[in-house]
N, C-alpha and C positions, 0 to 999 in steps of 0.2 A: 402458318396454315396448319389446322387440327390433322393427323394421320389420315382420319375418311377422309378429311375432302380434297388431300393431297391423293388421295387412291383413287376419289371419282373424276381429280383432275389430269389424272395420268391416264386413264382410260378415255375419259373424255378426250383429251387430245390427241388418241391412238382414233377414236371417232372421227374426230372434224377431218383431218387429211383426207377423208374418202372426200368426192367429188361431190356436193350438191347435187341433191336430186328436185327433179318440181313433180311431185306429182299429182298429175291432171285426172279431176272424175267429171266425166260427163260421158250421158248417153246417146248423142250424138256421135256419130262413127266417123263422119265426115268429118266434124271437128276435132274431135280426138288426133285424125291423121293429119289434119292440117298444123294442130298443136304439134304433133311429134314431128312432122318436118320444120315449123319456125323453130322451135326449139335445136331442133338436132344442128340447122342453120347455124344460131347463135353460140352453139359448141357449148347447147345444156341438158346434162343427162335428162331425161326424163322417163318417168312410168306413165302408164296410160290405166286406167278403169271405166270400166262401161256402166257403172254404180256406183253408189253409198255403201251398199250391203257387200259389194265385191272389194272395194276398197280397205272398209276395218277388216274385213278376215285377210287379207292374202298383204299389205304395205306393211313395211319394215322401219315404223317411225323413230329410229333412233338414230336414224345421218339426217346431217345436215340439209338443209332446200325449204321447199314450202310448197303448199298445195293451192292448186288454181278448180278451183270447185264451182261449179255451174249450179243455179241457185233451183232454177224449175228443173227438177226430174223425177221421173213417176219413181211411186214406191216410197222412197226416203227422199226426201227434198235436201239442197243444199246446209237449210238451217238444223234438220235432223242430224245429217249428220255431223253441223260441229257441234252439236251438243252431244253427239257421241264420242267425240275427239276433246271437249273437255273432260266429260268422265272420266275417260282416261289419262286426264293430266297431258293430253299433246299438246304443245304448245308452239307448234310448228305454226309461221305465219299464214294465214290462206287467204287469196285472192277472191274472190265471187265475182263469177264469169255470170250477167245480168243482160234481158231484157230491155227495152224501156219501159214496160207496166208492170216489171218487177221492182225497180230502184227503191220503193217504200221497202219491200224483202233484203235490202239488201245493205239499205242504212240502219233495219233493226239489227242484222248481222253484225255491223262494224260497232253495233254498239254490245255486241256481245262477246268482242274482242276483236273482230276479224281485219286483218292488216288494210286493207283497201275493195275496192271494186272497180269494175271494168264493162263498163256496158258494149253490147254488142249490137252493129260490128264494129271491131277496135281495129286502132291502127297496133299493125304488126310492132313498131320499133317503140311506140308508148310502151307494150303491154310487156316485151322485154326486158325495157327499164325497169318498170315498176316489180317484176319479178328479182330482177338486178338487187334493186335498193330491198326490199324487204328480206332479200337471204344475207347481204348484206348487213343489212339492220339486228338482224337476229345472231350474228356472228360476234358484235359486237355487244351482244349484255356483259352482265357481272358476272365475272364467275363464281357468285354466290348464288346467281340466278343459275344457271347453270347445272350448278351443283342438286342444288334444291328442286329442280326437274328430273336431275338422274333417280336421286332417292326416290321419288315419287312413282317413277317408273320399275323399278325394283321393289316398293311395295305391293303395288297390283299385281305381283307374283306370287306374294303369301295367300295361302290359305287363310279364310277368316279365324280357323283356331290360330295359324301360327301368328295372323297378324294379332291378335288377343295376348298371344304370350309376349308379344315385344312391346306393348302396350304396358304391362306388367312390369315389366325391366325394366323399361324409362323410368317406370314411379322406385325402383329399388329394391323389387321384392324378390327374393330369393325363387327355386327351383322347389324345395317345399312350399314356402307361401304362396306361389304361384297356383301349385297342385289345389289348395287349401280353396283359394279362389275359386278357380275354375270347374273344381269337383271332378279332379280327373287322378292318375296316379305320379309319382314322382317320375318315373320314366318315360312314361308318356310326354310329359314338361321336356323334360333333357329331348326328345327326339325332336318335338317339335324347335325348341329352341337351336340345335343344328341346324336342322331344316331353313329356318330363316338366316340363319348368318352365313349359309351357303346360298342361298337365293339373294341376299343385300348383297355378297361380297366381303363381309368384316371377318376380318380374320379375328377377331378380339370381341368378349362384349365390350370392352369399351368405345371399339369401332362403331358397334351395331347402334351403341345408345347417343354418341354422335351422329350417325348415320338421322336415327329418327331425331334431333334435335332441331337438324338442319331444314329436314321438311317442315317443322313448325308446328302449331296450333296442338302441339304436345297435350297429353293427359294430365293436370294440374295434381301433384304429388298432396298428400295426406299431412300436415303440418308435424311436425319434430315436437315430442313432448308433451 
């Protein structure tokens, strides 16, 4: 195992021991508390959100669970917001709590990744299952996979200049040529470049050019000679 991914797997599994979280957005109040008492029932943490919009600002997607997301709600709809939950690389499994004239809403969903759905009204001990199995399921990837989520999630932390400068480093180019590049000054380069291997975690460029390896789909390097 490379040093990064030995460092996102040590932190990683300082992560997983926290408890599963499900957390549940819907506008519904009544359901929300019903959800928090079956859950609290079945001895599973859970958060609550009264929206889409309230949910990406204030949820803390880097523990372990999965999201139980109701598909009709004004404002941001279900589908809205997992397509703001892939932008940002979450890849938390989510459930779509459905209608029966939404189920067309909600098989485009599953084809947009989304772990299952659940039309309403469900039975209480199905739908804990199925929450069951999919934090479950998710427990079990690769820890390549894994891996390659953490990164991803620590790049949406760089600034677009610093994410440009690690860009730069993965192809090989120095802290001048980079300046050269970007048309900025040499220390400017060196601060930004800090900047992100405190933000990745790399104690090492070697770290950091690992680090971006592992996310993939890398900047295809200039050929030798």
């Amino acid at each position: 195992m490379t040093s990064a991914t030995a460092i996102l797997a040590r932190e990683r599994a300082t992560s997983d021991a926290e408890q599963p979280v499900v957390f549940v957005v819907d506008d519904d109040a009544s359901m929300r508390a019903a959800l928090r008492r079956l859950f609290a029932t079945a001895h599973l943490t859970s958060e609550h959100y009264a929206s889409g919009a309230e949910f990406l600002a204030k949820a803390h997607f880097e523990r372990p669970g999965c999201i139980v997301l109701d598909v009709g709600m004004p404002g941001m709809n279900g589908l809205e917001v997992q397509a703001k939950l892939k932008q940002r690389h979450v890849d938390l499994p989510v459930i779509f709590l459905t209608g029966a004239t939404q189920i067309p809403i909600a098989v485009a969903a599953m084809r947009e990744g989304a772990a299952d759905f659940v039309e309403k009204p469900f039975d209480n001990d199905d739908l804990v299952a199925r929450v069951r199995n999919v934090i479950e399921t998710h427990r079990r990837e690769h820890p390549g996979d894994v891996a390659r989520r953490e990164v991803r999630r620590r790049l949406q932390l760089l600034t677009p200049r610093e994410r440009e400068v690690v860009e730069q480093l993965v192809l090989g180019k120095t802290n001048k040529e980079i300046a050269r590049v970007l048309g900025a000054s040499h220390r400017t380069i060196e601060i930004h470049r800090r900047n992100a291997m405190s933000k990745m975690g790399a104690p090492t460029l070697a770290d950091l050019v690992r680090m971006r390896l592992i996310e993939g789909d890398g900047p295809e390097a200039a050929p030798v000679g």
